[in-house]
N, CA, C and O atoms as a Maestro MAE file, in Angstrom:
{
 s_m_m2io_version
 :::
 2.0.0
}

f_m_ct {
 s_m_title
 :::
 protein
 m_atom[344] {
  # First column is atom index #
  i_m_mmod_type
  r_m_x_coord
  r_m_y_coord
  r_m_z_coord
  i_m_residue_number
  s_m_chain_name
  s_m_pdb_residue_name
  s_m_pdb_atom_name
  i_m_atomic_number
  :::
  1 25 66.512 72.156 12.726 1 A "UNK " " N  " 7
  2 3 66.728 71.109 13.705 1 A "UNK " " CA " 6
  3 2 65.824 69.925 13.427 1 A "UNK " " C  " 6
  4 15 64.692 70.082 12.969 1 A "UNK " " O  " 8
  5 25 66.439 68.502 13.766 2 A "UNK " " N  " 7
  6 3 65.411 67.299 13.156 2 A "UNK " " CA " 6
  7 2 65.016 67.129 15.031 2 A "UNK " " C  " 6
  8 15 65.821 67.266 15.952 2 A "UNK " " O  " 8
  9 25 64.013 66.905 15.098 3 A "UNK " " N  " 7
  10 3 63.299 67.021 16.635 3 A "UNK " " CA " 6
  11 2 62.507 65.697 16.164 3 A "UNK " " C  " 6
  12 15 61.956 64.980 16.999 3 A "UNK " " O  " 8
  13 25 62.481 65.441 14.932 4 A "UNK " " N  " 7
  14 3 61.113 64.468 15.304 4 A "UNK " " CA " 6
  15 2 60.845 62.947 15.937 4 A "UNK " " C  " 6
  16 15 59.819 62.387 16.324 4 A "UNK " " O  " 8
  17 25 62.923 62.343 15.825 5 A "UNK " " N  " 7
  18 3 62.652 61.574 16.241 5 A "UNK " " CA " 6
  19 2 64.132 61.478 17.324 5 A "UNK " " C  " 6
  20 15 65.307 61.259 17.031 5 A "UNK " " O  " 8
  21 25 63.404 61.773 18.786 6 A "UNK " " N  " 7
  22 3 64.454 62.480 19.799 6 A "UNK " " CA " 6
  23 2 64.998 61.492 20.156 6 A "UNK " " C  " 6
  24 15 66.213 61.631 20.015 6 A "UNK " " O  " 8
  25 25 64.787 60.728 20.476 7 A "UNK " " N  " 7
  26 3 66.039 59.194 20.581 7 A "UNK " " CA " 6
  27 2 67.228 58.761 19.623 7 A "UNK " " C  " 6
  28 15 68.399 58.382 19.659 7 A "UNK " " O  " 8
  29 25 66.456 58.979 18.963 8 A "UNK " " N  " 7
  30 3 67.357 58.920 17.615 8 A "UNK " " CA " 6
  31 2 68.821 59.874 17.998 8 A "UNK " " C  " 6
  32 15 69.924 59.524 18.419 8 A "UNK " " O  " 8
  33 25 68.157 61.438 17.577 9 A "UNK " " N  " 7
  34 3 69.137 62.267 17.802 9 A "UNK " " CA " 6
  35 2 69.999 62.418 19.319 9 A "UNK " " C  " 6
  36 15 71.153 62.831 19.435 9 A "UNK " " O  " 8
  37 25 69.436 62.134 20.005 10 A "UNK " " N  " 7
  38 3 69.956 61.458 21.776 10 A "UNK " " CA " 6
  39 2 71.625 60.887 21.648 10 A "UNK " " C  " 6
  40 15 72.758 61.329 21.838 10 A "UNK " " O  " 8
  41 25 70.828 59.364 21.110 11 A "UNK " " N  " 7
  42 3 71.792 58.112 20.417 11 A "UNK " " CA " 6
  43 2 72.943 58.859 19.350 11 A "UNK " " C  " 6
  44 15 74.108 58.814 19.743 11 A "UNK " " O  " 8
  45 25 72.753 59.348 18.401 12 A "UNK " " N  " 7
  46 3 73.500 60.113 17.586 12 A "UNK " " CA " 6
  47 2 74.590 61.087 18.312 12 A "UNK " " C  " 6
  48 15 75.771 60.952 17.991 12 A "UNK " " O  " 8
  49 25 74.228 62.050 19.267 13 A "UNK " " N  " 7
  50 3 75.044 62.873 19.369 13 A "UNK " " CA " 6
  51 2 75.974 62.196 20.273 13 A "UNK " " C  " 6
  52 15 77.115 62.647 20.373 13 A "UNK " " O  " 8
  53 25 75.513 60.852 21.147 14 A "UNK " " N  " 7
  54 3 76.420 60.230 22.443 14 A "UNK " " CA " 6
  55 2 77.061 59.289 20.977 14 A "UNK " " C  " 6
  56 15 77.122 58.096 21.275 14 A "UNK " " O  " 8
  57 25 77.416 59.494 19.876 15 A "UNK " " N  " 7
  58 3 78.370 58.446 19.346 15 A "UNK " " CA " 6
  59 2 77.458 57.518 17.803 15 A "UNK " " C  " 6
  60 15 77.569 56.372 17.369 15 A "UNK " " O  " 8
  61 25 76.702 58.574 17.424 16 A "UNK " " N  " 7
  62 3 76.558 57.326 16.042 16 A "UNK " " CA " 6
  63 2 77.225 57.581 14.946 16 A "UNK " " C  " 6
  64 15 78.335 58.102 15.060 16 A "UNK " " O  " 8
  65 25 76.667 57.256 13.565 17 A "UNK " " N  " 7
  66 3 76.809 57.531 12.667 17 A "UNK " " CA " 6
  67 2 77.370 59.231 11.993 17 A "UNK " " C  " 6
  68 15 77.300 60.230 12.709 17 A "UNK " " O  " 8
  69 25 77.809 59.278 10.792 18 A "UNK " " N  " 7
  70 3 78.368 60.653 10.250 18 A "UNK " " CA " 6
  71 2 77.224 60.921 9.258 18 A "UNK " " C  " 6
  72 15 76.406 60.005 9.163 18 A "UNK " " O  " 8
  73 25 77.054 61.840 8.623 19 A "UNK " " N  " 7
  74 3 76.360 62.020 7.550 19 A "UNK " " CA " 6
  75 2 75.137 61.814 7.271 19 A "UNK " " C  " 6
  76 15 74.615 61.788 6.156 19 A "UNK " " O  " 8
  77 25 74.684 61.671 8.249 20 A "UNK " " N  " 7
  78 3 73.224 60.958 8.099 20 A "UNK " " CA " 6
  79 2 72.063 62.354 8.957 20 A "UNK " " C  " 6
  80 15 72.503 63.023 9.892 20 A "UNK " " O  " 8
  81 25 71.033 62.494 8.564 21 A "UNK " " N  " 7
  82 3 69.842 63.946 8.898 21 A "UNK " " CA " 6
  83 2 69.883 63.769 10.394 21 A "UNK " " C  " 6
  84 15 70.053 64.911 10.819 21 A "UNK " " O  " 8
  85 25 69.819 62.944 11.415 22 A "UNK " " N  " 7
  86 3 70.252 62.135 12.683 22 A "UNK " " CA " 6
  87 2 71.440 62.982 12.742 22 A "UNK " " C  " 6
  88 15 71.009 64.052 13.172 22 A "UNK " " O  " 8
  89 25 72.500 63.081 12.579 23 A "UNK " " N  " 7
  90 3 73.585 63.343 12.697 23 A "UNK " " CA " 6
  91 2 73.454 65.135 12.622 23 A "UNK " " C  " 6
  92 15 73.495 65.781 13.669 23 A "UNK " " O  " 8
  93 25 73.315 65.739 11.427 24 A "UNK " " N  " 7
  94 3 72.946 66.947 11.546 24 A "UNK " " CA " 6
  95 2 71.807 67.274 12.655 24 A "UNK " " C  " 6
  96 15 72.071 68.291 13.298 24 A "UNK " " O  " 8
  97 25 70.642 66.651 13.003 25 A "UNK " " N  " 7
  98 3 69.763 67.450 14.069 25 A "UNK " " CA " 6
  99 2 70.510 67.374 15.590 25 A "UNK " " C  " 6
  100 15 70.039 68.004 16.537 25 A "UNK " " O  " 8
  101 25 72.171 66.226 15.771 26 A "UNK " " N  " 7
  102 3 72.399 65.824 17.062 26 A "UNK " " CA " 6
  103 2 73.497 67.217 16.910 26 A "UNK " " C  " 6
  104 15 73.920 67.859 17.871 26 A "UNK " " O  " 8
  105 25 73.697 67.381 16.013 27 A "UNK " " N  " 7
  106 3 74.945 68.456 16.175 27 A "UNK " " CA " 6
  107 2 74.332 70.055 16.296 27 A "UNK " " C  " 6
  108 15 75.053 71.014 16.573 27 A "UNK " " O  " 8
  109 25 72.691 70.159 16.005 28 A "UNK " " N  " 7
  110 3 72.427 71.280 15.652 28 A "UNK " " CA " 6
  111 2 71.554 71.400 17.438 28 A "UNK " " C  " 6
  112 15 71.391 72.494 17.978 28 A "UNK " " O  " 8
  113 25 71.095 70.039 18.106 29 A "UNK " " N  " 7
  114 3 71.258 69.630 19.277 29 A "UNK " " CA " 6
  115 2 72.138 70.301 20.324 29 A "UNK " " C  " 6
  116 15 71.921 71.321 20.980 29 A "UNK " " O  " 8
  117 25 73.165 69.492 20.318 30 A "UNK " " N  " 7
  118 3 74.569 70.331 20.798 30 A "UNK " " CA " 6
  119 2 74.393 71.648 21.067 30 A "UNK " " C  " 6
  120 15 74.055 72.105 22.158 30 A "UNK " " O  " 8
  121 25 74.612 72.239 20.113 31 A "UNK " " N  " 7
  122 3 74.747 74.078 20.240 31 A "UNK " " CA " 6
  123 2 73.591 74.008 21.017 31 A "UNK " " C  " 6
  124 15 73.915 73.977 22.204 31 A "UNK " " O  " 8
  125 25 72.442 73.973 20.870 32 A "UNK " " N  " 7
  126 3 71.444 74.086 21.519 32 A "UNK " " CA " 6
  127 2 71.919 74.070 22.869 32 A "UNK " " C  " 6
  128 15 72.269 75.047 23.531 32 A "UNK " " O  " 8
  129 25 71.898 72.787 23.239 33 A "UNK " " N  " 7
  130 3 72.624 72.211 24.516 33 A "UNK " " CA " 6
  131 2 73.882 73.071 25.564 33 A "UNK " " C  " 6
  132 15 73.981 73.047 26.791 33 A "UNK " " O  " 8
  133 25 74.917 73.945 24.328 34 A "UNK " " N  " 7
  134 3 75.467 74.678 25.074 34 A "UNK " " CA " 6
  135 2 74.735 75.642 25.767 34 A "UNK " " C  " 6
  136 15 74.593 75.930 26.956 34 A "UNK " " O  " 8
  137 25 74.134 76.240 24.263 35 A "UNK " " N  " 7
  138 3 73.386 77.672 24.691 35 A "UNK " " CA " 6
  139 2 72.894 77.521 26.230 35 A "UNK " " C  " 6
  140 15 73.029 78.281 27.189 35 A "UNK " " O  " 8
  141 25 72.169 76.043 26.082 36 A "UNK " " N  " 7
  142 3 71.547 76.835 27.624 36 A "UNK " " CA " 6
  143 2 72.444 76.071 29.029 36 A "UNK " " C  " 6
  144 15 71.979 76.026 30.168 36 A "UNK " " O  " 8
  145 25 73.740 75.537 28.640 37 A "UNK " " N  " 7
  146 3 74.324 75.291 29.437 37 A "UNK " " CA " 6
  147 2 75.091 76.474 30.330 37 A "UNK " " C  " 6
  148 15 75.378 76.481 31.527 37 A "UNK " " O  " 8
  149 25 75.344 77.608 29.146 38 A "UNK " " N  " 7
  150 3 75.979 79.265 29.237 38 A "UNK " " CA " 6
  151 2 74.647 79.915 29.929 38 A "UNK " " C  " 6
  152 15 74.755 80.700 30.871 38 A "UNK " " O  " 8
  153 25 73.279 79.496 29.343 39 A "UNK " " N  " 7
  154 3 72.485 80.426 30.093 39 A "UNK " " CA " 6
  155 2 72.154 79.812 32.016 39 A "UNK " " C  " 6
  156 15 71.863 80.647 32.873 39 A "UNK " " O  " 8
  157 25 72.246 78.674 32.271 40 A "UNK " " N  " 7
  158 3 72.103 78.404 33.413 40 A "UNK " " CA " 6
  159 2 73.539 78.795 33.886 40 A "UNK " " C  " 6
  160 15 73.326 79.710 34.681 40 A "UNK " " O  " 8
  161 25 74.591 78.637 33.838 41 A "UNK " " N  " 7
  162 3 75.654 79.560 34.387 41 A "UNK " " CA " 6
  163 2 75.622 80.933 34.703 41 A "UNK " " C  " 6
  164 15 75.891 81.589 35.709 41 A "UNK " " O  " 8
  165 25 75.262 81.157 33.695 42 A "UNK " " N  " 7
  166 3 74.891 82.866 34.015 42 A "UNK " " CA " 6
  167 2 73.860 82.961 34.731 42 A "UNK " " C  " 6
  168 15 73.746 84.071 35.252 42 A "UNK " " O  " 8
  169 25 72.812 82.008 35.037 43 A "UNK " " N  " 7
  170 3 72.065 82.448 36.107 43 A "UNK " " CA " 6
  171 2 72.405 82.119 37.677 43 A "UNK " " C  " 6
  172 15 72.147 82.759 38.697 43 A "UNK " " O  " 8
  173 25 73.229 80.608 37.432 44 A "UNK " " N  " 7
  174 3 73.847 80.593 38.843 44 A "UNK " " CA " 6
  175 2 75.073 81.333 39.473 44 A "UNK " " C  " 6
  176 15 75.634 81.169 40.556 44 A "UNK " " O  " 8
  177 25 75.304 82.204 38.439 45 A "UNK " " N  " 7
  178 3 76.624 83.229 38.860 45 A "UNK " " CA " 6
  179 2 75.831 84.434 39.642 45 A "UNK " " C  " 6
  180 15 76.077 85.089 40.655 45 A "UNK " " O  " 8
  181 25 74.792 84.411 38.714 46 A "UNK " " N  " 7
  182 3 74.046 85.792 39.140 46 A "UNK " " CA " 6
  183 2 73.602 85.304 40.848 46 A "UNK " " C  " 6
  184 15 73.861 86.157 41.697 46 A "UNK " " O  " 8
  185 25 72.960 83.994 41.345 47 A "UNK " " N  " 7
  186 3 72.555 83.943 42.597 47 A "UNK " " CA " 6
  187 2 73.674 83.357 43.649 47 A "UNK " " C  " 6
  188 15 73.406 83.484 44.844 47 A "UNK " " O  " 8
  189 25 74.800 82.778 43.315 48 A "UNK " " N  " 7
  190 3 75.679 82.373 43.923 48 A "UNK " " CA " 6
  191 2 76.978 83.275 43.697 48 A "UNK " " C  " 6
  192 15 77.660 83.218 42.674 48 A "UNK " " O  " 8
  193 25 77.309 84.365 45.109 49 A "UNK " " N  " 7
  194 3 78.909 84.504 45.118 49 A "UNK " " CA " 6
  195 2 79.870 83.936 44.993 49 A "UNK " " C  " 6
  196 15 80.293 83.212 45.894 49 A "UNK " " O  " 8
  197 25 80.629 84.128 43.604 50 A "UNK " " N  " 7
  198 3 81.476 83.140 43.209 50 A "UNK " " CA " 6
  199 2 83.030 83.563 43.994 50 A "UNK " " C  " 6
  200 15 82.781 84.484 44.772 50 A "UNK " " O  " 8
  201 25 84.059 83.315 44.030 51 A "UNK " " N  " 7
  202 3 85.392 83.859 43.873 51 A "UNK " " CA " 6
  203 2 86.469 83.036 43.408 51 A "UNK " " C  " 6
  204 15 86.382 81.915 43.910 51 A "UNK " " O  " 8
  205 25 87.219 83.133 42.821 52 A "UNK " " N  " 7
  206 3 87.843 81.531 42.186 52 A "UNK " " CA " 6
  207 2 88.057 80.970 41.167 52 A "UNK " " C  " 6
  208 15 86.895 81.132 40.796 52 A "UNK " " O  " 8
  209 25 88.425 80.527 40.483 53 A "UNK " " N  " 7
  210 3 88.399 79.697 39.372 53 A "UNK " " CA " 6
  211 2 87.485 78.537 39.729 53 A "UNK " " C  " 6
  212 15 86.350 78.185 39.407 53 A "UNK " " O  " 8
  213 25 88.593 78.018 40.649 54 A "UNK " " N  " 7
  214 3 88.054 76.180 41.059 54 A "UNK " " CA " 6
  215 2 86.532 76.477 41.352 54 A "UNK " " C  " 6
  216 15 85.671 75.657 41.030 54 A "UNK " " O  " 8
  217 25 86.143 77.976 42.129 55 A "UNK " " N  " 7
  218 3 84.208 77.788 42.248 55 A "UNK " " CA " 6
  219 2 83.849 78.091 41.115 55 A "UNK " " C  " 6
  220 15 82.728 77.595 41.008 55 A "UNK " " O  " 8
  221 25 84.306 79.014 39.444 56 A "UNK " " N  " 7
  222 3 83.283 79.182 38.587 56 A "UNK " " CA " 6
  223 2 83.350 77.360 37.853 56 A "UNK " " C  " 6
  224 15 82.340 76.852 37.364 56 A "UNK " " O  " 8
  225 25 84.254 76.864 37.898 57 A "UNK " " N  " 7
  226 3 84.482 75.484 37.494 57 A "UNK " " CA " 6
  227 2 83.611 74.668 38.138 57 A "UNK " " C  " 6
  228 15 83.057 73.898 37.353 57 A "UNK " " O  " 8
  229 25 83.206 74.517 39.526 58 A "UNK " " N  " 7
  230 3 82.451 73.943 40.370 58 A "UNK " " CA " 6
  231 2 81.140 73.874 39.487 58 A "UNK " " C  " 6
  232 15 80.539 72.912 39.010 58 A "UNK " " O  " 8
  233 25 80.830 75.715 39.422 59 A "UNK " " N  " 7
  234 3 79.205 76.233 39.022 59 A "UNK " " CA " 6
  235 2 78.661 75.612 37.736 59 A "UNK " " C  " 6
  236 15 77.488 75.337 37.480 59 A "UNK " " O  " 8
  237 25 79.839 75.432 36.916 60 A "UNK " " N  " 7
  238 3 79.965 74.792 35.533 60 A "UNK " " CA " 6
  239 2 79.411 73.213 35.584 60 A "UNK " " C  " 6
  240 15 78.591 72.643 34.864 60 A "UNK " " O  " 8
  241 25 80.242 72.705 36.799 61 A "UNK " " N  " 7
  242 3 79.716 71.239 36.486 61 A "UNK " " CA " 6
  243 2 78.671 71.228 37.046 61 A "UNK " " C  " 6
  244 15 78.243 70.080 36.924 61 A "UNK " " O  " 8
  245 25 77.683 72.071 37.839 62 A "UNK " " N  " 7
  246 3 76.451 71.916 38.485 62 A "UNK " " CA " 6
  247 2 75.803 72.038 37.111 62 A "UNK " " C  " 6
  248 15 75.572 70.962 36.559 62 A "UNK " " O  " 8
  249 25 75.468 73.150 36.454 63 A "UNK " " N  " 7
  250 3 75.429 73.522 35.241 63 A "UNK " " CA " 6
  251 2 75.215 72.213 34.264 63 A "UNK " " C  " 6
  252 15 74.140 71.635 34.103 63 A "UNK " " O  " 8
  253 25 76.128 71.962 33.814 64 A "UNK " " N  " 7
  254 3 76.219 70.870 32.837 64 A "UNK " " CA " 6
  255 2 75.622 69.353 33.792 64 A "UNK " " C  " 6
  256 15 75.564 68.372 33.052 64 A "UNK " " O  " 8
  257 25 75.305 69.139 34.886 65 A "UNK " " N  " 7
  258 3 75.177 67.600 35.208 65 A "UNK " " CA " 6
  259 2 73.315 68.423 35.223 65 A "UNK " " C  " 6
  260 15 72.584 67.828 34.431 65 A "UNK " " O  " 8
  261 25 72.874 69.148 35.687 66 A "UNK " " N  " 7
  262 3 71.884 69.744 35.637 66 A "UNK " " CA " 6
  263 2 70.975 69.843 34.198 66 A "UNK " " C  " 6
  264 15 69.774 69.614 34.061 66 A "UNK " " O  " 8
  265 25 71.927 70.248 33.218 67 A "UNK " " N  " 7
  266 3 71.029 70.042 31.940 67 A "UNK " " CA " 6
  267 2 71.374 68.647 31.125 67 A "UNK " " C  " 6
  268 15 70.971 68.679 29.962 67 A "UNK " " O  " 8
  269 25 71.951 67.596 31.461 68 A "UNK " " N  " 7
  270 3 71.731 66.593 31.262 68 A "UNK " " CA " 6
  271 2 70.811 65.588 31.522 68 A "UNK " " C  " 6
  272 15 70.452 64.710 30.738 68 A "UNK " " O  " 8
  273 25 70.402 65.786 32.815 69 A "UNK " " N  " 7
  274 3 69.538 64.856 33.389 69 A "UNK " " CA " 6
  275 2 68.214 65.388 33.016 69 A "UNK " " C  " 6
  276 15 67.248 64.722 33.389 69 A "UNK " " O  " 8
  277 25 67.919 66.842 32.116 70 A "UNK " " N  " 7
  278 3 66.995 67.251 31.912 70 A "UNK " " CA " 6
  279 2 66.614 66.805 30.350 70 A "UNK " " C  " 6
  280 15 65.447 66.548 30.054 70 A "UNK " " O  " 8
  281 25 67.543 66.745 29.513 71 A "UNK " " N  " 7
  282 3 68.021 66.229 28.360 71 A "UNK " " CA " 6
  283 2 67.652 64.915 28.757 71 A "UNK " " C  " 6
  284 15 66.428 64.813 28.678 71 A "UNK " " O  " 8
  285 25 68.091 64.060 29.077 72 A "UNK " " N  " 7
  286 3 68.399 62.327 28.910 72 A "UNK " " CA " 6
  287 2 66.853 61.988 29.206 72 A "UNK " " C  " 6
  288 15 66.250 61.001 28.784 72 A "UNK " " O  " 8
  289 25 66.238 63.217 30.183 73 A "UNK " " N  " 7
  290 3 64.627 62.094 30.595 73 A "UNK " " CA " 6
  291 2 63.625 62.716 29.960 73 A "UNK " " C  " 6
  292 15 62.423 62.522 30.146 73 A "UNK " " O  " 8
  293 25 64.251 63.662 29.011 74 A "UNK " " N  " 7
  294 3 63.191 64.724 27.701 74 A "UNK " " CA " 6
  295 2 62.837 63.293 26.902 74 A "UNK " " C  " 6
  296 15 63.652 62.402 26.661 74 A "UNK " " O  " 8
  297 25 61.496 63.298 26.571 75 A "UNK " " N  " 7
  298 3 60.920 62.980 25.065 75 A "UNK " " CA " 6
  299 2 60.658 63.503 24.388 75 A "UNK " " C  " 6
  300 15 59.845 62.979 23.626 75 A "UNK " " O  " 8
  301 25 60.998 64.628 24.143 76 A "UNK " " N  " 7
  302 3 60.776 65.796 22.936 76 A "UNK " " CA " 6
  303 2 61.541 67.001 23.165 76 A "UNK " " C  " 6
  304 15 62.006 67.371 24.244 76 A "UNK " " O  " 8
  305 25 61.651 67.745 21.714 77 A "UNK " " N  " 7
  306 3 62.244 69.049 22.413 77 A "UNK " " CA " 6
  307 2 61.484 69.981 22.813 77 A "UNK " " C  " 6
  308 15 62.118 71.018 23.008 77 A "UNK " " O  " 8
  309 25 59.686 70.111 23.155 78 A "UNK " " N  " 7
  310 3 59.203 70.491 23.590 78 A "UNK " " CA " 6
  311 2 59.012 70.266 24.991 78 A "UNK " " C  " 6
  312 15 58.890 71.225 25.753 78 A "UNK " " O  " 8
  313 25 58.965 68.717 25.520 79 A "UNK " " N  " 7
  314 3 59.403 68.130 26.981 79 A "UNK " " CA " 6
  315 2 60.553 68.777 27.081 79 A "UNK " " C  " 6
  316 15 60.466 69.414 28.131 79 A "UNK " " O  " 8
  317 25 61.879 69.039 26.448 80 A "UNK " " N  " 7
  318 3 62.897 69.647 26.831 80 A "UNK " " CA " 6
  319 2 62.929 70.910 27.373 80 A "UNK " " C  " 6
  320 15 63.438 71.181 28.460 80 A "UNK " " O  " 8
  321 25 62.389 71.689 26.625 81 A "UNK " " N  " 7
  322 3 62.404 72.765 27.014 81 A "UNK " " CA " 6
  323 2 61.319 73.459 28.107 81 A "UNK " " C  " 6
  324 15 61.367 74.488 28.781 81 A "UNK " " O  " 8
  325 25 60.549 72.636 27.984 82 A "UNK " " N  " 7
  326 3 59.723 72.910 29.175 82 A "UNK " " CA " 6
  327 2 60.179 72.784 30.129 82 A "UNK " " C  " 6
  328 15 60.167 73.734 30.912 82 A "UNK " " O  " 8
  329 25 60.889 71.339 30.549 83 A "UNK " " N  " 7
  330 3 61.297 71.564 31.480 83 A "UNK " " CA " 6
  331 2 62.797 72.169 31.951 83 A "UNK " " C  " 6
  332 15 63.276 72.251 33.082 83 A "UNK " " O  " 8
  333 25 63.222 72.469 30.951 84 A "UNK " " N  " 7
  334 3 64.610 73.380 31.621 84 A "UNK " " CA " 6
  335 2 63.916 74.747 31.570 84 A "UNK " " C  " 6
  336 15 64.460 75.563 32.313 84 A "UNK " " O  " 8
  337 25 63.108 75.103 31.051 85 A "UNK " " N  " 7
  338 3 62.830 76.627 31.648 85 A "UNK " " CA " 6
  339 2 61.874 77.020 32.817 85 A "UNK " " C  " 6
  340 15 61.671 78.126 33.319 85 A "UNK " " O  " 8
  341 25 61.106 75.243 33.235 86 A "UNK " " N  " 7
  342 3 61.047 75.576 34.511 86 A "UNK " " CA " 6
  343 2 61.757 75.046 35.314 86 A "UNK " " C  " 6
  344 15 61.692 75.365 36.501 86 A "UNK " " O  " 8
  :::
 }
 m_bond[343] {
  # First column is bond index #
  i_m_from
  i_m_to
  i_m_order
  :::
  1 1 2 1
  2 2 3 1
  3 3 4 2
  4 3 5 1
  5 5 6 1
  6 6 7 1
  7 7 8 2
  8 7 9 1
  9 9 10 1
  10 10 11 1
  11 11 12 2
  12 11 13 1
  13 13 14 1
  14 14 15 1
  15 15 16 2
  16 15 17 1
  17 17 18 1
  18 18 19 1
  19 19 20 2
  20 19 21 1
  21 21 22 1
  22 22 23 1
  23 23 24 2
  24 23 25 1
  25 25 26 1
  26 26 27 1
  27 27 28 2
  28 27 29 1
  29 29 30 1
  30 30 31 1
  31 31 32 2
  32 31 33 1
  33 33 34 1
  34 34 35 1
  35 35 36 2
  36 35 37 1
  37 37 38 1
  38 38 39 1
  39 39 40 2
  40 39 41 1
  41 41 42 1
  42 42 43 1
  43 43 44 2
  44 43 45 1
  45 45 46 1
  46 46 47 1
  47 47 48 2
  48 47 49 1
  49 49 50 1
  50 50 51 1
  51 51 52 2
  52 51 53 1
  53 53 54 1
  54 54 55 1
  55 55 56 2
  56 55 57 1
  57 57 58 1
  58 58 59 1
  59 59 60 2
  60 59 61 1
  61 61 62 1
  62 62 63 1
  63 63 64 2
  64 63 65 1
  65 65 66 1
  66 66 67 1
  67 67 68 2
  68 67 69 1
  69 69 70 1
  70 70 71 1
  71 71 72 2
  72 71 73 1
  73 73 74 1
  74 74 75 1
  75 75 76 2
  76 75 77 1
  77 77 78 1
  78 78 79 1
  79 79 80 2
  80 79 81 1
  81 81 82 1
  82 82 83 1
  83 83 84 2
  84 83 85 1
  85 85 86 1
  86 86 87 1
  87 87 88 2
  88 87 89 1
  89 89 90 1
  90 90 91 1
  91 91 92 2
  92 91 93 1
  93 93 94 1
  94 94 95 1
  95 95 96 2
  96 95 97 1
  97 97 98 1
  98 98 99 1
  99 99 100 2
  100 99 101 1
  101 101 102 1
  102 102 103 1
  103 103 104 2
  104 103 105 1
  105 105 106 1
  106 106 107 1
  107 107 108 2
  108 107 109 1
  109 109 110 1
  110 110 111 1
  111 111 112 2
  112 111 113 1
  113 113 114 1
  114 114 115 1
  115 115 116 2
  116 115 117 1
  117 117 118 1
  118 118 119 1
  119 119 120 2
  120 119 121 1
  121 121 122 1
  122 122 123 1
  123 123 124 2
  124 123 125 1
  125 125 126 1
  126 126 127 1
  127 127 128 2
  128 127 129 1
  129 129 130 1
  130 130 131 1
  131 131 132 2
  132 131 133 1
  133 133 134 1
  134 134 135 1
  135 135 136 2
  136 135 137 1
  137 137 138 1
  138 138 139 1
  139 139 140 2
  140 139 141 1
  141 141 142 1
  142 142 143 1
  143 143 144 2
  144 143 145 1
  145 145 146 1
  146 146 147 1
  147 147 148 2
  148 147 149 1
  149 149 150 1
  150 150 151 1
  151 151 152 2
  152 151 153 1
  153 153 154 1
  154 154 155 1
  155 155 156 2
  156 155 157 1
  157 157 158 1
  158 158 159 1
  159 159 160 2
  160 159 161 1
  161 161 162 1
  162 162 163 1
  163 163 164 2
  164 163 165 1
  165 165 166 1
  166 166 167 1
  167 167 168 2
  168 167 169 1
  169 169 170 1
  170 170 171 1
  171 171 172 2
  172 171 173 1
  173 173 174 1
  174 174 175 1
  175 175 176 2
  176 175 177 1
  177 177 178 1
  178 178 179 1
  179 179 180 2
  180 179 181 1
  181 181 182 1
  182 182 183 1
  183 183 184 2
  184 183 185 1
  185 185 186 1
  186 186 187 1
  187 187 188 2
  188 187 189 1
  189 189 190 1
  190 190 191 1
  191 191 192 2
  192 191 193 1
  193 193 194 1
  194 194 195 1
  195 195 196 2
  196 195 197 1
  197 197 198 1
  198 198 199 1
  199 199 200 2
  200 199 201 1
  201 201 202 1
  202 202 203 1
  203 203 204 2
  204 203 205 1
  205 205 206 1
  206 206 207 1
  207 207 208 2
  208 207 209 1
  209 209 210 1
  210 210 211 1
  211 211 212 2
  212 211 213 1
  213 213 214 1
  214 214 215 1
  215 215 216 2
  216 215 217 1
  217 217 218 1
  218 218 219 1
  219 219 220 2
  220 219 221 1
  221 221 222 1
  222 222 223 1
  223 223 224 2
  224 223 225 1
  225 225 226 1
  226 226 227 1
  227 227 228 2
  228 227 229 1
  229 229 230 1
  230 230 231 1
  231 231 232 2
  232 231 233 1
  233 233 234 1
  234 234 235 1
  235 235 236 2
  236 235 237 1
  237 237 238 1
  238 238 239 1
  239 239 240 2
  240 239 241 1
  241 241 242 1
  242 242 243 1
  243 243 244 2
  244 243 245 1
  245 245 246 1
  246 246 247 1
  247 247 248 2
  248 247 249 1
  249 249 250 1
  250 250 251 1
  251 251 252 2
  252 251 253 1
  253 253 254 1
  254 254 255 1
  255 255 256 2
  256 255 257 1
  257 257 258 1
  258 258 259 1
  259 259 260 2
  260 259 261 1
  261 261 262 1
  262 262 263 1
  263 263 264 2
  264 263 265 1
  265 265 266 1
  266 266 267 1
  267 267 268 2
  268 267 269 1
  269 269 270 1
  270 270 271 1
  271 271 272 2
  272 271 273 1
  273 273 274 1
  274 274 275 1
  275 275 276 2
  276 275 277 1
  277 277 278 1
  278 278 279 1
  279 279 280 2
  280 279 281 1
  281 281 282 1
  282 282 283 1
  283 283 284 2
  284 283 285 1
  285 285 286 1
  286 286 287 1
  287 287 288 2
  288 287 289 1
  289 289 290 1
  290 290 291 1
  291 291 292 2
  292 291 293 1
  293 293 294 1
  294 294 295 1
  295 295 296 2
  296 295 297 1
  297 297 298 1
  298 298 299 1
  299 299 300 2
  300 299 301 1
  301 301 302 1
  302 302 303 1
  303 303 304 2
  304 303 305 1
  305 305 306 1
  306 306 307 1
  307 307 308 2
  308 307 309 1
  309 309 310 1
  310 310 311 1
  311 311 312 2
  312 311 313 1
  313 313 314 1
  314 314 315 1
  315 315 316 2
  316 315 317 1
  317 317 318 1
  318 318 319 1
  319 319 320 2
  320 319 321 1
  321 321 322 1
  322 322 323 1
  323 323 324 2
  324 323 325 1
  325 325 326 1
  326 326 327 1
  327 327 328 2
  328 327 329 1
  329 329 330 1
  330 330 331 1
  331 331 332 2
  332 331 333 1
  333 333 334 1
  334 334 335 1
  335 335 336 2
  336 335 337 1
  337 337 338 1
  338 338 339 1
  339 339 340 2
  340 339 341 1
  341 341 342 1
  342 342 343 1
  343 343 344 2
  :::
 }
}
């Protein structure tokens, strides 16, 4: 993963360039990004009774607007992860 320069890779994955080390750390980013988009789901399934489609869909977008705003105000992927795991 290229971490070192997190704006960069930020900018990259919302739409830059192809082929470029930027480009590989925004995509290797991403997965990242799912992973713990699947792991905060699975934790809000575990504390919230779901039943539904339309509510696991709900839990999803809590989920995903939740690790964005944690993402977008990260300066590092050490700020990142700090703070999504607390």
């Amino acid at each position: 993963m290229n971490w070192n320069n997190w704006r960069a890779v930020q900018a990259e994955a919302q739409g830059g360039g192809e082929g470029s080390e930027t480009a590989a750390g925004a995509m290797d980013s991403g997965d990242l990004r799912q992973r713990i988009d699947n792991m905060i789901m699975e934790t809000l399934k575990r504390h919230v009774s779901v039943s539904g489609q339309e509510r696991v869909q709900e839990l999803k977008e809590i989920a995903v607007t939740f690790e964005e705003k944690i993402y977008s105000t990260a300066t590092s992927q050490h700020d990142y992860l700090q703070k999504i795991s607390s």
